[in-house]
N, C-alpha and C positions, 0 to 999 in steps of 0.2 A: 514947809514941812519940817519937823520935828524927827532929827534922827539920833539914836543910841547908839553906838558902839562900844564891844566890849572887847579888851582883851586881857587874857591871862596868859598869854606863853611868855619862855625867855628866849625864844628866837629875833634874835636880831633884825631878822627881814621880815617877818610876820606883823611887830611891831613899826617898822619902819612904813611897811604899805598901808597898817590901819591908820597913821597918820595921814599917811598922802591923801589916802581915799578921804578921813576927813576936810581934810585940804581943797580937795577936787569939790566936795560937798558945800563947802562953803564958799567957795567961788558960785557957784549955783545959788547961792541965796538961801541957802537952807538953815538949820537952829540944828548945832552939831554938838555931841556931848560925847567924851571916848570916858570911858569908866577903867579904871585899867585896876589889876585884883591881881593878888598874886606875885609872883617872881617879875614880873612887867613892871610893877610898881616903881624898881628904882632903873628906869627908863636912861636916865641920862649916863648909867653905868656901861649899858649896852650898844651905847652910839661907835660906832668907827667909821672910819675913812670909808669903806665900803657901803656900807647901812648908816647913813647921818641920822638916825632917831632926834638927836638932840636938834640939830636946825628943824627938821620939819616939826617939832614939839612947840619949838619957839614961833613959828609961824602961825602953826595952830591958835596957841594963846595970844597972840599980835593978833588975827583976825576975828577974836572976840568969839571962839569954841570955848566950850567949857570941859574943864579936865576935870575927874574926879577920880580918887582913890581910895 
Protein backbone atom coordinates (compact mmCIF):
# COMPACT_ATOMS: atom_id res chain seq x y z
CA UNK A 1 0.00 0.00 0.00
CA UNK A 2 1.01 3.45 -0.82
CA UNK A 3 0.72 5.98 1.99
CA UNK A 4 1.12 10.05 2.05
CA UNK A 5 1.55 12.02 4.85
CA UNK A 6 1.49 15.40 5.23
CA UNK A 7 2.59 17.78 7.70
CA UNK A 8 2.57 21.53 8.13
CA UNK A 9 2.60 22.31 11.92
CA UNK A 10 5.56 23.68 13.98
CA UNK A 11 4.52 21.60 16.85
CA UNK A 12 7.21 19.51 18.09
CA UNK A 13 5.05 16.43 18.89
CA UNK A 14 2.74 16.61 16.07
CA UNK A 15 5.79 16.36 14.00
CA UNK A 16 7.56 13.83 16.01
CA UNK A 17 4.29 11.24 15.86
CA UNK A 18 3.97 11.78 11.88
CA UNK A 19 7.31 10.26 11.96
CA UNK A 20 6.88 7.45 14.21
CA UNK A 21 3.44 6.64 12.51
CA UNK A 22 5.64 6.61 9.33
CA UNK A 23 8.01 4.46 11.11
CA UNK A 24 5.25 2.09 12.43
CA UNK A 25 4.11 2.15 8.50
CA UNK A 26 6.98 1.05 7.25
CA UNK A 27 7.80 -1.66 9.49
CA UNK A 28 4.41 -3.04 7.95
CA UNK A 29 5.74 -3.01 4.57
CA UNK A 30 4.06 -0.32 3.24
CA UNK A 31 5.60 2.61 0.40
CA UNK A 32 5.74 5.77 2.96
CA UNK A 33 6.16 9.46 1.77
CA UNK A 34 5.81 12.36 4.58
CA UNK A 35 5.63 15.71 2.55
CA UNK A 36 6.23 18.21 5.20
CA UNK A 37 5.13 22.11 3.80
CA UNK A 38 5.41 24.76 5.84
CA UNK A 39 7.07 25.87 9.32
CA UNK A 40 7.86 21.78 9.55
CA UNK A 41 10.16 22.06 6.83
CA UNK A 42 13.11 22.82 8.95
CA UNK A 43 12.31 19.67 11.17
CA UNK A 44 15.57 19.09 12.50
CA UNK A 45 15.39 22.64 14.15
CA UNK A 46 12.43 21.31 16.23
CA UNK A 47 13.97 18.12 17.47
CA UNK A 48 14.73 18.19 21.59
CA UNK A 49 15.29 15.71 24.20
CA UNK A 50 11.62 15.44 24.71
CA UNK A 51 10.33 15.11 21.02
CA UNK A 52 13.52 13.54 18.92
CA UNK A 53 12.03 14.63 15.45
CA UNK A 54 15.62 14.32 14.27
CA UNK A 55 16.33 10.54 15.21
CA UNK A 56 12.97 9.38 14.07
CA UNK A 57 13.73 11.50 10.60
CA UNK A 58 16.92 9.55 10.41
CA UNK A 59 15.25 6.34 10.76
CA UNK A 60 12.59 7.27 8.42
CA UNK A 61 15.21 7.94 5.51
CA UNK A 62 17.45 4.73 6.67
CA UNK A 63 14.32 2.64 6.07
CA UNK A 64 13.99 3.76 2.62
CA UNK A 65 10.59 6.47 3.28
CA UNK A 66 10.63 9.10 1.06
CA UNK A 67 10.69 12.74 2.50
CA UNK A 68 9.61 15.54 0.40
CA UNK A 69 9.43 19.30 1.05
Amino acid sequence: MNIALVACSDNPEILWNCFRLGNLMLEQMDEVTIFLDGPCVNYAALSSEKYPVLDQAKLFTLSEGVLQA
